[in-house]
Each structure stands twice: as C-alpha cells, then as structure tokens.
VEXVEXVEX-820571 format. One line per 3 residues: for each residue x, y, z of N, C-alpha, C. Coordinates in nm, 3 decimals. Layout:
N
X:Y:Z:X:Y:Z:X:Y:Z | ...
***
This chain:
273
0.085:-0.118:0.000:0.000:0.000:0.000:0.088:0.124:0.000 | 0.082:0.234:-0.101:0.182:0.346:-0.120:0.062:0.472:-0.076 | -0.041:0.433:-0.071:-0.136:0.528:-0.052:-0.230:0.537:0.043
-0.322:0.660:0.125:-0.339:0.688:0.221:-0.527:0.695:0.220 | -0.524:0.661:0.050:-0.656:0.723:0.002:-0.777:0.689:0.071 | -0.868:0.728:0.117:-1.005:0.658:0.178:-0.949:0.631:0.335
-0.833:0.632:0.402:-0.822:0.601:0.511:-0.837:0.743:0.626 | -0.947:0.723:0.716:-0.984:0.812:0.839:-0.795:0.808:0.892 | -0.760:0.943:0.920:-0.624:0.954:1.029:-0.688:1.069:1.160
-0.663:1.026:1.262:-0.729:1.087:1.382:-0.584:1.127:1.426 | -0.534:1.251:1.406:-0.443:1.368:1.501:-0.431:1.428:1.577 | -0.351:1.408:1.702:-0.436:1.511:1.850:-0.298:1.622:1.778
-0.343:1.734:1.811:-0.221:1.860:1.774:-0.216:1.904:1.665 | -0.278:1.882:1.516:-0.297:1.874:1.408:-0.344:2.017:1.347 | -0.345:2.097:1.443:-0.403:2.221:1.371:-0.243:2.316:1.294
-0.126:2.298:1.390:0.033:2.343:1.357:0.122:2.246:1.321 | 0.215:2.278:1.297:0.376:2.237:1.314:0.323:2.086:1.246 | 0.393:2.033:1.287:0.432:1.891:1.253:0.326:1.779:1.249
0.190:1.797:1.346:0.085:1.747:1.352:0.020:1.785:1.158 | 0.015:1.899:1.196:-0.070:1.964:1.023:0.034:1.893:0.914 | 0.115:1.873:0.924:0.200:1.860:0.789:0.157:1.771:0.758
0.158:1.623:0.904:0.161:1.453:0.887:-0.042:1.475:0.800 | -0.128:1.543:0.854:-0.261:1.541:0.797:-0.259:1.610:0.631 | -0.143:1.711:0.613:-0.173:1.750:0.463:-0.121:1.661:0.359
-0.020:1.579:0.440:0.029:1.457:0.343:-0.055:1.396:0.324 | -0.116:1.320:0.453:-0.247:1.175:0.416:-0.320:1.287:0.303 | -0.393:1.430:0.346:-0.477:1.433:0.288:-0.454:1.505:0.119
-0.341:1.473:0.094:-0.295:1.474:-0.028:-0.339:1.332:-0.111 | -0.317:1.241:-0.066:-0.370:1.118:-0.077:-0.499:1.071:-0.090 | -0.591:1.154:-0.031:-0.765:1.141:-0.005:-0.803:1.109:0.096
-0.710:1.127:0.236:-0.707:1.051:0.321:-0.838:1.156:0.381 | -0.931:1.105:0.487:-1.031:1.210:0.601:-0.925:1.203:0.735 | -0.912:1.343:0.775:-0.809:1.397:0.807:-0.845:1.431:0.965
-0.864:1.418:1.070:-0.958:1.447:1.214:-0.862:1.513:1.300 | -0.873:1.668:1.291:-0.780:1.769:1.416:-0.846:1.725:1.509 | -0.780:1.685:1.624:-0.798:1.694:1.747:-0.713:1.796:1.816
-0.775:1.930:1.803:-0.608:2.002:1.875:-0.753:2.063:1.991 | -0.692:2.199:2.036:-0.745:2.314:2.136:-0.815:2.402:2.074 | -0.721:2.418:1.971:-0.691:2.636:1.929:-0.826:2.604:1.805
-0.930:2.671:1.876:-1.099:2.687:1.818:-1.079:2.831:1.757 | -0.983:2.931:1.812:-0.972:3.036:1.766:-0.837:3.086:1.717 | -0.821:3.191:1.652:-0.676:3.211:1.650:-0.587:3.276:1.751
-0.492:3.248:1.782:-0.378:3.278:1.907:-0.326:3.377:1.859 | -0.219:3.470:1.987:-0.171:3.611:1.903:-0.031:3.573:1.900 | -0.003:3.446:1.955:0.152:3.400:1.883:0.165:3.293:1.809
0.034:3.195:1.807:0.070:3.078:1.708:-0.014:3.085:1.604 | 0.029:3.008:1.498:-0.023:3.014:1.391:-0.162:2.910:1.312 | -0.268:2.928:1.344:-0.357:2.814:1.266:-0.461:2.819:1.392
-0.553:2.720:1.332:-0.658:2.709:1.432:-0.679:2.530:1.366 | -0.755:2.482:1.481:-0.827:2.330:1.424:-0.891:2.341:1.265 | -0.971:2.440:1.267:-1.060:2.512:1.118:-0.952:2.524:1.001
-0.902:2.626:0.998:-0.778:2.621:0.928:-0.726:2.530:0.857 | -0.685:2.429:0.973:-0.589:2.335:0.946:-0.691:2.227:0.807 | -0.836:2.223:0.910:-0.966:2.158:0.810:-0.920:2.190:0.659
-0.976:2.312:0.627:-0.968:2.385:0.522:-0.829:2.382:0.435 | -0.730:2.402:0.498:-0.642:2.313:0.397:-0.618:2.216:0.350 | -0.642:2.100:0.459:-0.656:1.965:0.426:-0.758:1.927:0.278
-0.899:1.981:0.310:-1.017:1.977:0.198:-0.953:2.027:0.053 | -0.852:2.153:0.112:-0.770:2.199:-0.035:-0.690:2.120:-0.106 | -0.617:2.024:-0.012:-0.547:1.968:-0.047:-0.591:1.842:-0.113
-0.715:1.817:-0.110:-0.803:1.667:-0.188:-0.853:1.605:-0.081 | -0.834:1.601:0.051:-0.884:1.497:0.107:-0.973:1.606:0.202 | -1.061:1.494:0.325:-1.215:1.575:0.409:-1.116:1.568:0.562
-1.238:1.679:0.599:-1.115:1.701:0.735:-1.279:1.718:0.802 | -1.211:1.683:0.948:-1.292:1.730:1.058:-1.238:1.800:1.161 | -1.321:1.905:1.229:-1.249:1.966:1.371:-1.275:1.912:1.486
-1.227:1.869:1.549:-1.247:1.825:1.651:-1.193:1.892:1.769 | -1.254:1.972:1.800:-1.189:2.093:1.966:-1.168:2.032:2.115 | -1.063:1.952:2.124:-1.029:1.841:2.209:-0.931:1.885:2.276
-0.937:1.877:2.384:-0.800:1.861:2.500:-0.823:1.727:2.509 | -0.698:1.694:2.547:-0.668:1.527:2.547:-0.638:1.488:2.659 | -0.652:1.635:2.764:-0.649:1.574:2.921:-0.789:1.511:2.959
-0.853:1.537:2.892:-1.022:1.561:2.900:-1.106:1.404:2.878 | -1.089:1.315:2.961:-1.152:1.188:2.889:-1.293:1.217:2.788 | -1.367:1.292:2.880:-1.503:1.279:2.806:-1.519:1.385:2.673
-1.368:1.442:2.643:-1.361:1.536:2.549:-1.271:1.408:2.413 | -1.241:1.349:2.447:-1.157:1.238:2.379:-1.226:1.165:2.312 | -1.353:1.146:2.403:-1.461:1.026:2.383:-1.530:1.088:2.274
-1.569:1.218:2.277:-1.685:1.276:2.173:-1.602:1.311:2.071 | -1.475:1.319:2.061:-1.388:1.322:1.963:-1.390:1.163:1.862 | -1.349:1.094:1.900:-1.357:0.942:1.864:-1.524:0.905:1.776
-1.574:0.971:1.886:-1.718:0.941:1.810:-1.804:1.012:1.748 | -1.729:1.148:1.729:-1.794:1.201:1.602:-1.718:1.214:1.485 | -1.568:1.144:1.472:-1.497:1.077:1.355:-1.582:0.932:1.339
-1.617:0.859:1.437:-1.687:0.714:1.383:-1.809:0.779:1.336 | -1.868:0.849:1.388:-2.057:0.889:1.315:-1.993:0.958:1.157 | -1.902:1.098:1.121:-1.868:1.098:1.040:-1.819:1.024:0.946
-1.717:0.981:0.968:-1.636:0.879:0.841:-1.623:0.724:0.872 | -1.712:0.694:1.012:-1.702:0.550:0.982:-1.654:0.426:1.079 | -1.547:0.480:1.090:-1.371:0.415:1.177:-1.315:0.534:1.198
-1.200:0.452:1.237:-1.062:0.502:1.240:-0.942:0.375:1.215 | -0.865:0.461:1.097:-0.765:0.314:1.083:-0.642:0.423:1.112 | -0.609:0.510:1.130:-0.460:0.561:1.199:-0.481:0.707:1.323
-0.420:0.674:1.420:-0.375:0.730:1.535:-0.256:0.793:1.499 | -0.239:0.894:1.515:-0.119:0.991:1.525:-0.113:1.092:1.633 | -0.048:1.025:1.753:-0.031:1.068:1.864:0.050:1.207:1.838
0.059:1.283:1.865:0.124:1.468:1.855:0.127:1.560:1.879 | 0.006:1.567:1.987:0.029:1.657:2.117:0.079:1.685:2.162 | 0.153:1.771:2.227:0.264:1.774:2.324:0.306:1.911:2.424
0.309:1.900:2.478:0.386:2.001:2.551:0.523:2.034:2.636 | 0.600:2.133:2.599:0.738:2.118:2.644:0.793:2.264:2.720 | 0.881:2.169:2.845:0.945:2.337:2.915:1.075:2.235:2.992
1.183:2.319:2.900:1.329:2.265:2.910:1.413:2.334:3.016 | 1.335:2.311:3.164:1.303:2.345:3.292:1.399:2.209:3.378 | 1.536:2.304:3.468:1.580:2.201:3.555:1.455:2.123:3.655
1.508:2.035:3.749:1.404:2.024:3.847:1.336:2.123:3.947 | 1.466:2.300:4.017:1.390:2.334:4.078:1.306:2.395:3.993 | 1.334:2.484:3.871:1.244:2.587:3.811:1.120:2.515:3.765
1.100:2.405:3.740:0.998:2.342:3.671:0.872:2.364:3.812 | 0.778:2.458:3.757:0.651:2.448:3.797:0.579:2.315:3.808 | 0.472:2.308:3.896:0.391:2.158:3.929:0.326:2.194:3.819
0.312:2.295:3.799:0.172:2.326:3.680:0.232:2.284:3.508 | 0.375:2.299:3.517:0.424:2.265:3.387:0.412:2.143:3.395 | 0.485:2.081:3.509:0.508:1.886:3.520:0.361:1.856:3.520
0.251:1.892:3.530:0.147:1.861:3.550:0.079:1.837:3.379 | 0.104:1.958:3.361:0.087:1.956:3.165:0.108:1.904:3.098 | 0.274:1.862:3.148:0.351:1.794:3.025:0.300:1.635:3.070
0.272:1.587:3.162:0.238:1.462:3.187:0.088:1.449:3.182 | 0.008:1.536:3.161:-0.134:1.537:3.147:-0.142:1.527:2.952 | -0.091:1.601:2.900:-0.077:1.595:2.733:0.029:1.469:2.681
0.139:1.493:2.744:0.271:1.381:2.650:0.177:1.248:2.721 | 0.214:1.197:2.845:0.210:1.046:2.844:0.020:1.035:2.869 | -0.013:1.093:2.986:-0.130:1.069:2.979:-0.223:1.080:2.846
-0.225:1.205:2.813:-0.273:1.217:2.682:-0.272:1.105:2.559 | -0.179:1.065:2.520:-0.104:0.966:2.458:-0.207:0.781:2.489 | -0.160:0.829:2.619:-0.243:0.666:2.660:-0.394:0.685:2.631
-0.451:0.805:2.708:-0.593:0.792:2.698:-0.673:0.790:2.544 | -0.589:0.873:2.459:-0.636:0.890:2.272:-0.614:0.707:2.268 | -0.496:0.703:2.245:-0.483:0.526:2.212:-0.585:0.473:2.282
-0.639:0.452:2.374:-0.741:0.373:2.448:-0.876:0.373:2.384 | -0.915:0.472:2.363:-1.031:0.552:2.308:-1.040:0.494:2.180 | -0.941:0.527:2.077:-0.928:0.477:1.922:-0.899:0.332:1.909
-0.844:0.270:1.999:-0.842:0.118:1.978:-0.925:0.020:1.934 | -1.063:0.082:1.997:-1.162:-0.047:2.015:-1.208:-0.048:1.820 | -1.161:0.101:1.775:-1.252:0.106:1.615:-1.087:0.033:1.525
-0.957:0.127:1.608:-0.852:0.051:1.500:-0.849:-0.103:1.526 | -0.916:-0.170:1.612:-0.924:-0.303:1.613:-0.989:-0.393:1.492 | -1.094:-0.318:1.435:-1.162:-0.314:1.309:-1.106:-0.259:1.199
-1.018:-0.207:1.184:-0.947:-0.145:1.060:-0.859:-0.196:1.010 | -0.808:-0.188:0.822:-0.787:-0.337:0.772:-0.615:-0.362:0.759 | -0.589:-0.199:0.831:-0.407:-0.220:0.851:-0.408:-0.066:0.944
-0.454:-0.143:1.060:-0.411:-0.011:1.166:-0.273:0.053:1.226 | -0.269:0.164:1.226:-0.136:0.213:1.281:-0.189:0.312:1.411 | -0.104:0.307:1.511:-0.046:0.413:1.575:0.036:0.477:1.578
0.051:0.582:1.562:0.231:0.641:1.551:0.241:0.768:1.651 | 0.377:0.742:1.768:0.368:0.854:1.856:0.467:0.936:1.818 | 0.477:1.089:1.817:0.581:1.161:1.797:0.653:1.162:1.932
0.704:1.063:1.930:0.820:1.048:2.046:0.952:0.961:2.048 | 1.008:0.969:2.125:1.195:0.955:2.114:1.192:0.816:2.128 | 1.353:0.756:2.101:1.380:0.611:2.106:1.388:0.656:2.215
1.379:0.512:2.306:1.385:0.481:2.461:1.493:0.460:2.493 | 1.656:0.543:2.597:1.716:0.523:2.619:1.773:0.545:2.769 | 1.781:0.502:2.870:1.758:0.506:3.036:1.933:0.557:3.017
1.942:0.660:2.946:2.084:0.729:2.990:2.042:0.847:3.069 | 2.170:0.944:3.181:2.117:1.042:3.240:2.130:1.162:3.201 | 2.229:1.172:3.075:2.232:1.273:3.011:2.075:1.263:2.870
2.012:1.215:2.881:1.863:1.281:2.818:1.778:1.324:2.908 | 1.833:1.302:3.064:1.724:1.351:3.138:1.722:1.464:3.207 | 1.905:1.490:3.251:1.988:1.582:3.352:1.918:1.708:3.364
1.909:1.790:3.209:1.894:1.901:3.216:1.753:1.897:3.240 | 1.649:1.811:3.224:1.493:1.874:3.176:1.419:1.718:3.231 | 1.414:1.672:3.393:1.405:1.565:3.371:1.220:1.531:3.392
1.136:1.663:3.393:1.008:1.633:3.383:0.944:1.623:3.223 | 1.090:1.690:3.179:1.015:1.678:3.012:1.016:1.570:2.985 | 1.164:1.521:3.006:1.222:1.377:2.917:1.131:1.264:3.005
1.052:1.271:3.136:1.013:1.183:3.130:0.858:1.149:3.099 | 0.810:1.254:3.051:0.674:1.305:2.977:0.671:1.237:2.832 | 0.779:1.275:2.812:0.801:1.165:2.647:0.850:1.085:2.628
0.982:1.046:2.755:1.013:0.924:2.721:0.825:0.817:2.760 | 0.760:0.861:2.820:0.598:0.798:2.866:0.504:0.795:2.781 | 0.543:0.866:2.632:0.463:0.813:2.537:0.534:0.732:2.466
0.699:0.699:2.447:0.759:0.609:2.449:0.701:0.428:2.449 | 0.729:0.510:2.557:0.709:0.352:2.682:0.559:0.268:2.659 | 0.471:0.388:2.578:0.364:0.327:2.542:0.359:0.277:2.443
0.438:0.282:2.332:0.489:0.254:2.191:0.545:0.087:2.236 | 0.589:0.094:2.356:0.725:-0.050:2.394:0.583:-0.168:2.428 | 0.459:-0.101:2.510:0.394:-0.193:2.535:0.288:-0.195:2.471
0.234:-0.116:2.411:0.127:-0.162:2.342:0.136:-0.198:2.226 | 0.216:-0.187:2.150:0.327:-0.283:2.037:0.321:-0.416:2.098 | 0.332:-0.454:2.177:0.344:-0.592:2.213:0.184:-0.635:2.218
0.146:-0.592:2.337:-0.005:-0.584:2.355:-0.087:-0.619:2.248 | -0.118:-0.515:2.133:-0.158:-0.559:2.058:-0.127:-0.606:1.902 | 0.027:-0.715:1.975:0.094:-0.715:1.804:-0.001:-0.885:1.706
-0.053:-0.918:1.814:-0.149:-1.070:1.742:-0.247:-1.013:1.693 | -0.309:-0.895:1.732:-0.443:-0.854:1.642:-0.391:-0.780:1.545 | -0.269:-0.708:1.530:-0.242:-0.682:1.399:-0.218:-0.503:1.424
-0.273:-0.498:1.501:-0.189:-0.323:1.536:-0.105:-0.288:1.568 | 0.002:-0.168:1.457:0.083:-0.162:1.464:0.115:-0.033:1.552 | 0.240:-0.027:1.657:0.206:0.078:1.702:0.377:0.093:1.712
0.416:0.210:1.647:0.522:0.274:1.630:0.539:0.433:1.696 | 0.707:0.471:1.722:0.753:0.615:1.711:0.773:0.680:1.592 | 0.847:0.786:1.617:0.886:0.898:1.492:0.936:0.994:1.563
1.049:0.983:1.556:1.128:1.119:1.594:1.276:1.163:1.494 | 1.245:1.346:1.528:1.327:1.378:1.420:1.478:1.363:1.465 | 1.594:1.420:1.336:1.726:1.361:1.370:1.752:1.529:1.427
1.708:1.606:1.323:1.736:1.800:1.361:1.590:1.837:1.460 | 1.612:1.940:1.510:1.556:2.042:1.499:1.428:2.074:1.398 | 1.316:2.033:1.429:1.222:2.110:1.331:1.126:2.214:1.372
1.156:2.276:1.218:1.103:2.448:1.286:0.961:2.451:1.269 | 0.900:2.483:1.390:0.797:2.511:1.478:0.798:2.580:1.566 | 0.647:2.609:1.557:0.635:2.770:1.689:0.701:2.701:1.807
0.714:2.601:1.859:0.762:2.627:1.987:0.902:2.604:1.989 | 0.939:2.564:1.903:1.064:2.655:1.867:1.138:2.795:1.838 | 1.013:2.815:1.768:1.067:2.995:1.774:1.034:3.063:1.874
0.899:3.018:1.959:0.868:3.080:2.083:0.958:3.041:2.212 | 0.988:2.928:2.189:1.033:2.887:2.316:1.191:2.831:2.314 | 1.301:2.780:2.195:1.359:2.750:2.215:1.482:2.786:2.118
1.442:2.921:2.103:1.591:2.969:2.040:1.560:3.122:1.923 | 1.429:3.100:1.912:1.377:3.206:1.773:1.420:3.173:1.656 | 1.428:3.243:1.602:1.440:3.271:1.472:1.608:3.204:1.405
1.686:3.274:1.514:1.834:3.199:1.502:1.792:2.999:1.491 | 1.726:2.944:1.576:1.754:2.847:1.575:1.601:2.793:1.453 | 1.541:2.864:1.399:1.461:2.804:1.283:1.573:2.790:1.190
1.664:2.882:1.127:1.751:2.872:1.049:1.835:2.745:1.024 | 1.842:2.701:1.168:1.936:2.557:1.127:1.891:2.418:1.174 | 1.686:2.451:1.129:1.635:2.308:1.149:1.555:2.302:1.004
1.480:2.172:1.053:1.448:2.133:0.909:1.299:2.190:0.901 | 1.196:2.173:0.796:1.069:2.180:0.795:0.973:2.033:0.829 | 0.865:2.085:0.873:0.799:1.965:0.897:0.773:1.853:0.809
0.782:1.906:0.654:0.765:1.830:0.603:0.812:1.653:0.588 | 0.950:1.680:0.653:1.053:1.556:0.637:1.001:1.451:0.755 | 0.930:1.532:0.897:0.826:1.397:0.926:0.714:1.399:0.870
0.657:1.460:0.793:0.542:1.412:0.769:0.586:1.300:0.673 | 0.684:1.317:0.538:0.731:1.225:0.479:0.732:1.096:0.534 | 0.820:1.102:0.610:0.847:1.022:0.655:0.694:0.903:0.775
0.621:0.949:0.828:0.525:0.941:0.881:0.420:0.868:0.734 | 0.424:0.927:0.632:0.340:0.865:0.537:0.411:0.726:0.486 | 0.542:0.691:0.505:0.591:0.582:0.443:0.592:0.495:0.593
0.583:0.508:0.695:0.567:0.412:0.816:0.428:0.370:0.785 | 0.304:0.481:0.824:0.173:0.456:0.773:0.126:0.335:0.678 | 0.191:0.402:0.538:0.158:0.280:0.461:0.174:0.125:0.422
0.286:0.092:0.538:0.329:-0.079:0.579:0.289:-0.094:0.592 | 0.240:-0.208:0.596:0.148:-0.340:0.620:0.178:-0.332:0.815 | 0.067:-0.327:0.884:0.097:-0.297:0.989:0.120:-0.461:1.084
0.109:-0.556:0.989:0.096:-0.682:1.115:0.275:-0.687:1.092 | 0.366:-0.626:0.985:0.491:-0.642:0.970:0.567:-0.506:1.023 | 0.543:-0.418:1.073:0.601:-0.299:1.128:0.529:-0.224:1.248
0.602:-0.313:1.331:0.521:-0.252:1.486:0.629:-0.305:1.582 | 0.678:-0.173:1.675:0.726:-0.163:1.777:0.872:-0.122:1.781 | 0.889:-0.009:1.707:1.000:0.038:1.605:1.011:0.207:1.632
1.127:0.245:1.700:1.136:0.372:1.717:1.217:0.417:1.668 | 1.148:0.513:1.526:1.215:0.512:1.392:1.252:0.645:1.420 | 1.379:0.695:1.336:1.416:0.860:1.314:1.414:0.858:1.203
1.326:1.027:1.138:1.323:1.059:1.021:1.398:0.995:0.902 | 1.511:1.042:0.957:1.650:1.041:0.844:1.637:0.913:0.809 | 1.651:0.827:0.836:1.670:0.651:0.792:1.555:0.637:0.745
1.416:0.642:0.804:1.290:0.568:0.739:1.298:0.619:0.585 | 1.323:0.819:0.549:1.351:0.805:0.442:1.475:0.729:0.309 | 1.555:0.753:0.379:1.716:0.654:0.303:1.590:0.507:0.276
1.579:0.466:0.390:1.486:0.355:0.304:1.412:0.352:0.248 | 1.336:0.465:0.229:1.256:0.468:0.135:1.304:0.511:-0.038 | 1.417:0.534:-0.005:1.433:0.565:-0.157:1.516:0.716:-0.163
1.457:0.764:-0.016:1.469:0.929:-0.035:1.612:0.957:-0.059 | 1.697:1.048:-0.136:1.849:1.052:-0.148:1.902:1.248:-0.119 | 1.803:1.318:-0.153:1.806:1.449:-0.140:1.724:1.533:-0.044
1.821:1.501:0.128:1.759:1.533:0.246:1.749:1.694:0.229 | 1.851:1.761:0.179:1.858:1.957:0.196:1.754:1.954:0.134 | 1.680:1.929:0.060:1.528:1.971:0.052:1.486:2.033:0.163
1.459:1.954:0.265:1.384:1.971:0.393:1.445:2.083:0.467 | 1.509:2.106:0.464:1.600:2.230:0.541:1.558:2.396:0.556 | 1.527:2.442:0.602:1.479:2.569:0.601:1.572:2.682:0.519
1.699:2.655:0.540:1.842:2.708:0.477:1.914:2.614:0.451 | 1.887:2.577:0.280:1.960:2.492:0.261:2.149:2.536:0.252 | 2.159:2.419:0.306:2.294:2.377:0.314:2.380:2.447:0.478
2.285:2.508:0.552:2.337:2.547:0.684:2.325:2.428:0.770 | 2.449:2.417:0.869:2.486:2.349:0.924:2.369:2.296:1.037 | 2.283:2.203:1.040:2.153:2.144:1.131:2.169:2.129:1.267
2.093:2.184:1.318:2.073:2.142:1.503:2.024:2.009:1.557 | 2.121:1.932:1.607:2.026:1.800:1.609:1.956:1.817:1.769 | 1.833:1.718:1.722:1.765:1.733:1.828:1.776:1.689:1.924
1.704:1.676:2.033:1.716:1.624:2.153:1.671:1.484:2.151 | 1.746:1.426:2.230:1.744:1.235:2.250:1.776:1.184:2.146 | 1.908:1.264:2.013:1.944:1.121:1.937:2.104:1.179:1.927
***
C-alpha cells in the first residue's frame, strides 16, 4: 500500500507544526483527516486554528474534521472518537502529537508545567490510544504512531529537563507496550522522531527564535516520513522507534537539503538522538 486514500487519520495537535504537515500529506492522498487540537480560535503568537488546518486539508483533496479536544479531557476524547466514527465511519490511523514542552531544571519546573507535560505527553497519549483502539481493532491495517523519542535510560537525556524527558520518554514507553499488547491482532504501534531540529512555533517561541529556525528542518521531512511508516502493512512494522532520516534513506529518499529551512546550513540535532 503506497497510498493513504479513503483512510480516516485521527491527530491530536494537528491544527500546527508537525501534527498539520503529517494530515496535509495523508490528505494529499484522499485521506479524512480528524484535528484533534485546542486552538478553536486564533492565538496572538501561534499560527492556525483546528478550522484552518480543516480547510487546507479539503484543499489539499482529502475531508477534514475539527475536533476541539484537549486530550487531558476523557469525556472530550470520547466525543472526539465518536464524532470521527458517526462521520467517516472508523478510524484506521492514530497519530499521537500533542505535546507540551518546558526545558526546565528540576527546581524551576513548575507543578503546573510537570502537570501539563504529563497530562498531554504520556497521559494524553495513553488515553487517545485507548479511546481509538476499540474502532482501530476493526481497521484493515491499523497504525499508531507517537511523535516520540527512542527509549534510552541514559542520564544525560534527562539531567537538564528531567520532567520533560520523562513526559516523552511515557509516550515512548507506550509505543514498547502496546506494540506488544496488541501485536497478534495486527496493530501496529510505532515512534517517529526527528534527527534536527524542526522548525515550529515552539521553537521559535520557546527555544531559540528565529536563530535556531535557520538551522532546522521543515515539517515536512516527518510528515514524509510518517506517510511511508503509515503505509506498511501494519501486522509487519510494529514496535520500532524510527528517526526521520533513515525511514527516508529507506525509502528511496536521497536528497535530504530539501527539507531544510536554509539549505545547506549546518543542522541542530535534536534532543534524545
């Protein structure tokens, strides 16, 4: 399967950055495209709304839905799930992508940040997967895919930021077991994380500006990459915490400075690889 066409993809975060890209790819394809983000309106520092994001998707060939979801929210999760099943049917892909981040030692880190980042990264993460399971159990090559890091219990990924790293290494960790969990019924449940730096608002807001957009990549190179995991056969690719850069080389891809915001400037690699 090289194509995405006719398949429901349910996105928590999907209205920006890296969430929107992975939905304008499927819905380049024909894929029905389901924001699950917050932003119902527009923000005075970020860019897009759930609507928005719709409306490009529809531009782009494929049907979108909004779905105005916090993902701390069980019973906001639930009416999410089930007004993609009353709309389009199912759901045959999960694309976990929510997230929230503050690259906060232990004292500066607020309860209210550690509270966030573990209410959106891991909690979040578990409760969407829970919710979407019972329909990707029915779907005829299901995927999950979390935007989160390979799993590595070193102390330098944790030293500097250790409520972040363990917020994501926890959607991780959900990739390690529910890959197993449900690898006899045939769901596949994978990572995706990048090798640089990709430029996104909370990158420019929060972790360097404008200097550090310059020497990351565009979203596009996960979404790329995210559409060629997707389209495996999922009872043969599950439980695999893939980085950008390689899934494409295997795919064929040979001309990465594409992706680059400035091509040929020297790349920021990211955090945990």
């Amino acid at each position: 399967m090289s194509s995405l066409k006719g398949k429901t993809v349910f996105i928590t975060g999907a209205s920006r950055g890296i969430g929107k890209a992975i939905g304008l790819r499927a819905a380049r394809d024909g894929a029905n495209v389901v924001v699950a983000a917050k932003t119902s309106q527009p923000h005075p520092k970020l860019e897009g709304t759930a609507h928005t994001a719709v409306e490009q998707f529809e531009q782009a060939g494929g049907k979108g839905l909004a779905c105005i979801t916090d993902i701390r929210f069980e019973d906001q999760v639930q009416a999410a799930v089930a007004k993609t099943v009353e709309t389009f049917g199912g759901i045959d892909i999960l694309v976990n992508n929510a997230s929230a981040i503050s690259l906060t030692g232990t004292l500066d880190t607020e309860m209210k940040r550690y509270d966030l980042m573990h209410g959106i990264n891991t909690r979040g993460t578990f409760l969407t997967s829970k919710c979407c399971l019972p329909h990707l159990l029915k779907a005829e090559n299901p995927h999950i895919l979390n935007i989160s890091p390979p799993l590595s219990m070193e102390a330098r990924w944790f030293a500097g930021h250790v409520a972040y790293t363990m917020a994501k290494f926890g959607m991780s960790m959900c990739v390690l077991g529910m890959a197993e969990e449900f690898k006899e019924q045939g769901v596949a449940v994978n990572a995706l994380w990048p090798v640089t730096v990709i430029a996104t608002a909370a990158v420019r807001n929060l972790l360097g500006g404008d200097a550090m957009i310059q020497v990351s990549r565009k979203p596009e190179i996960m979404a790329d990459a995210a559409h060629a995991i997707l389209t495996r056969p999922s009872r043969e690719c599950t439980g695999n915490f893939f980085l950008d850069e390689k899934v494409l080389r295997d795919a064929g891809v040979t001309d990465l400075d594409q992706y680059s915001v400035e091509p040929g400037a020297k790349l920021q690699p990211d955090f945990f690889v």
